[in-house]
C-alpha positions in Angstrom: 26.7 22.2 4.8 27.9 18.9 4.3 26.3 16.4 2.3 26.4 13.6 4.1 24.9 16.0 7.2 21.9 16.8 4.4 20.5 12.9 3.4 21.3 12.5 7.4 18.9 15.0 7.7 16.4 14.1 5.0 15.9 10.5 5.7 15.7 11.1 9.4 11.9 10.1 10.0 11.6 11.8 13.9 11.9 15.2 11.2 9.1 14.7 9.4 6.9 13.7 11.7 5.4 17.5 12.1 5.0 17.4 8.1 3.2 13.8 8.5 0.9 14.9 10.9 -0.1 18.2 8.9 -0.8 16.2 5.8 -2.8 13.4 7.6 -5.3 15.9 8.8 -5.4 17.7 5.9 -6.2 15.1 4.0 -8.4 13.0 6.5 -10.3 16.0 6.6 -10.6 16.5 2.8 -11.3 12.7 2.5 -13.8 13.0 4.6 -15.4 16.2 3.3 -16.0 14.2 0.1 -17.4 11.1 1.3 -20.1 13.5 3.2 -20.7 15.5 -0.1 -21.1 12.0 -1.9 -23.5 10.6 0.9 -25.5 13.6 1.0 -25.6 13.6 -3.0 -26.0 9.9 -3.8 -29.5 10.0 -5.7 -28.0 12.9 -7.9 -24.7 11.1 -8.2 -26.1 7.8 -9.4 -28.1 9.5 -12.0 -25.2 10.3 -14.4 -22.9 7.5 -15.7 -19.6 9.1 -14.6 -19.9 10.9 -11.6 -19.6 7.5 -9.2 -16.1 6.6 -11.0 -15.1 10.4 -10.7 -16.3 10.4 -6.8 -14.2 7.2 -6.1 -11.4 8.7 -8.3 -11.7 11.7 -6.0 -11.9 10.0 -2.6 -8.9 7.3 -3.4 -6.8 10.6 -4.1 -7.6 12.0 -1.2 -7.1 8.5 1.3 -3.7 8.3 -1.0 -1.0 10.9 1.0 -3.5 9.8 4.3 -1.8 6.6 4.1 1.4 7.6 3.2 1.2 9.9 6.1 0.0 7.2 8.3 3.0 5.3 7.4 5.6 8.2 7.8 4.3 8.5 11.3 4.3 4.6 12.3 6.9 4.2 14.5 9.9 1.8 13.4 9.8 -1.3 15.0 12.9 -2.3 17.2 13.5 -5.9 16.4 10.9 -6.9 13.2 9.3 -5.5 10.5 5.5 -5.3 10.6 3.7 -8.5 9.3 7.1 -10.5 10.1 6.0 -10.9 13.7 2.7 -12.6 13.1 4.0 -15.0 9.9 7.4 -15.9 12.1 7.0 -17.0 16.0 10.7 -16.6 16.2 10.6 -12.9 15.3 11.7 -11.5 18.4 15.7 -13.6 18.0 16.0 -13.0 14.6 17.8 -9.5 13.5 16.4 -8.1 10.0 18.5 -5.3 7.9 17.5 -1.4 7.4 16.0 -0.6 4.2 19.4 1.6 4.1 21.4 -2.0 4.3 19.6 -3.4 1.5 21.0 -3.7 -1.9 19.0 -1.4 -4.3 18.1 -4.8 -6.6 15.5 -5.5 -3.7 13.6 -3.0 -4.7 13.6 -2.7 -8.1 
């Protein structure tokens, strides 16, 4: 295989969009199971000095890969970026890059 077919491939994000939605669930589901178990166990929780750091340790590592597969499944805008549209009324006749036509200095 080519490897110019292979990053085609990889950073096509229709392709991952059956691996975004696994991992949502999965961990919406997880994240949820633990704010239940928290709720449930609040009086016991709140009677040791650690376990409320540890439960929002655990529930912020959970909510993590949800939001990362929230935005893996958020569907690319055509014309602006999201945030652009509301802070620019002129969003709509302006044309903004790829991330792939960026230089890599704006992201370091």
């Amino acid at each position: 295989m080519n490897d110019e077919v292979i990053l085609q491939t990889a950073y096509a994000a229709d392709r991952w969009s059956d691996f975004g939605v696994g991992m949502a669930g999965a961990a919406a589901a997880l994240a949820g199971l633990v704010f239940v178990a928290v709720s449930i166990n609040l009086s016991e929780i709140l009677k040791y000095r650690n376990l409320p750091g540890r439960a929002a340790q655990t529930l912020m590592l959970f909510i993590t890969p949800l939001l990362a597969a929230i935005f893996l499944l958020v569907p690319r805008p055509a014309r602006c970026r999201p945030g652009l549209g509301t802070a620019r009324r002129r969003c709509r006749h302006r044309r903004f890059p790829d991330a792939d036509q960026l230089p890599l200095a704006a992201f370091g």
